[in-house]
Steps between C-alpha positions, in 0.01 A plus 500: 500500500107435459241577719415160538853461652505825686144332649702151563761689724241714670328203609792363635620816697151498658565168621827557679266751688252248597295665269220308219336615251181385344262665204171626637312591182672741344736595865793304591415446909802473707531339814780421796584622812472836606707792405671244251427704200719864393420747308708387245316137478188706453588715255700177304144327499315790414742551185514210384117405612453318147722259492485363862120420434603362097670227771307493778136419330465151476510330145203373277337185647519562874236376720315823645458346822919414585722797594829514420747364724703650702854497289290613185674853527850280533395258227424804226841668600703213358549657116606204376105313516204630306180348619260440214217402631341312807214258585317332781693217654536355846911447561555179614796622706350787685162498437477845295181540307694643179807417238656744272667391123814666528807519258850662555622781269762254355294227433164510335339165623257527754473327866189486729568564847383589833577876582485462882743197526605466137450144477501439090194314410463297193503693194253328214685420167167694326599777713887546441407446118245812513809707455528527154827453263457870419545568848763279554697652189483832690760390691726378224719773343629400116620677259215472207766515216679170626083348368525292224290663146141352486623351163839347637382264757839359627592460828866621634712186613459589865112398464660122496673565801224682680319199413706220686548733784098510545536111438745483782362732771136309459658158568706656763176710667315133493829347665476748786145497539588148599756588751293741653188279531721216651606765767185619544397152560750387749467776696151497535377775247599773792431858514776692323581878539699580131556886548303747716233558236445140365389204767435097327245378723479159653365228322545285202262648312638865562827359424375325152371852456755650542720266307307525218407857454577595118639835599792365727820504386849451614411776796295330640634169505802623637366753783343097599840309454642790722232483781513122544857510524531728787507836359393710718186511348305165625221524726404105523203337637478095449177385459332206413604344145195476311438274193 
């Protein structure tokens, strides 16, 4: 177990006492009710002082004059998101002055987003291609003797294969893209909750944003498909088609 992780479930134990934490320079300040911290939550911080405030600082790029929200603590216990860096933006949702690029530890494509609300905001196709293919490969394990000799360039018959497959899953991403904007349409572009970190705002042009975001995948699509069909994760507001 890291530190990092040791930090994560510290962070969430000091919750279930009412208890946040915050970096203060080079102090992690705690506060909560009275006589809510132990001497064993005090000595956990103190040991493992390092990590809490490798989490608790906010990332490159955020505006000096917007604190943190209040789930911060909450939001940098999840240890499946690593927050990359952040930037000044108003939410359109709740108003919050600031919007993190985020990714998840499975998935190396990055997502803007609000951190108080966590609306996702539209992600630039300049931005998402910033990460590199060398980064990308990072999270690709092969095996380098299956690599065909520099002087032998033939390809293995799967390549065909692979090939028709990448034919057939752009024609059917276009296809559904369709689908999606005709449902997006007839319901009025609404407000749609996918999962409790990832909000499409209202409006076409959040919606065409969202549609057409290079790093979305078959995720994505279907954490939509699943919210407008009752899943327990739509949180719909009509408003006015536009366009």
């Amino acid at each position: 177990m890291t530190n990092l992780h040791i930090a994560r479930q510290l962070l969430t134990r000091l919750a279930e006492h009412g208890l946040q934490a915050a970096a203060n320079g080079d102090a992690v300040k705690v506060t909560g009710p009275p006589n809510s911290m132990t001497p064993e939550l005090a000595e956990a911080i103190r040991l493992n002082k390092c990590a809490l405030l490798a989490l608790l600082r906010l990332p490159p790029g955020w505006p000096a004059d917007v604190p943190p929200p209040p789930n911060w603590p909450a939001l940098r216990a999840m240890d499946w998101l690593e927050v990359l860096k952040a930037k000044p933006a108003r939410c359109p949702e709740c108003g919050f002055g600031a919007a993190i690029l985020w990714r998840r530890a499975d998935d190396p494509l990055p997502h803007w987003s609000c951190p108080a609300c966590s609306a996702t905001l539209p992600t630039r196709a300049e931005e998402a291609e910033a990460f590199s293919v060398a980064e990308l490969l990072e999270h690709v394990e092969f095996d380098e003797a299956d690599l065909p000799e520099a002087d032998t360039p033939q390809h293995p018959p799967e390549w065909a294969e692979a090939h028709e497959l990448t034919r057939r899953w752009r024609a059917a991403r276009e296809r559904l893209i369709e689908l999606l904007r005709a449902e997006g349409e007839r319901r009025g572009w609404p407000s749609v909750r996918l999962a409790p970190w990832a909000h499409l705002l209202a409006g076409r042009e959040n919606w065409e944003a969202f549609l057409s975001c290079p790093v979305h995948g078959p995720d994505e699509y279907d954490r939509l498909l699943e919210a407008l069909r009752g899943g327990g994760l739509a949180d719909t507001h009509h408003q006015p088609t536009k366009g």
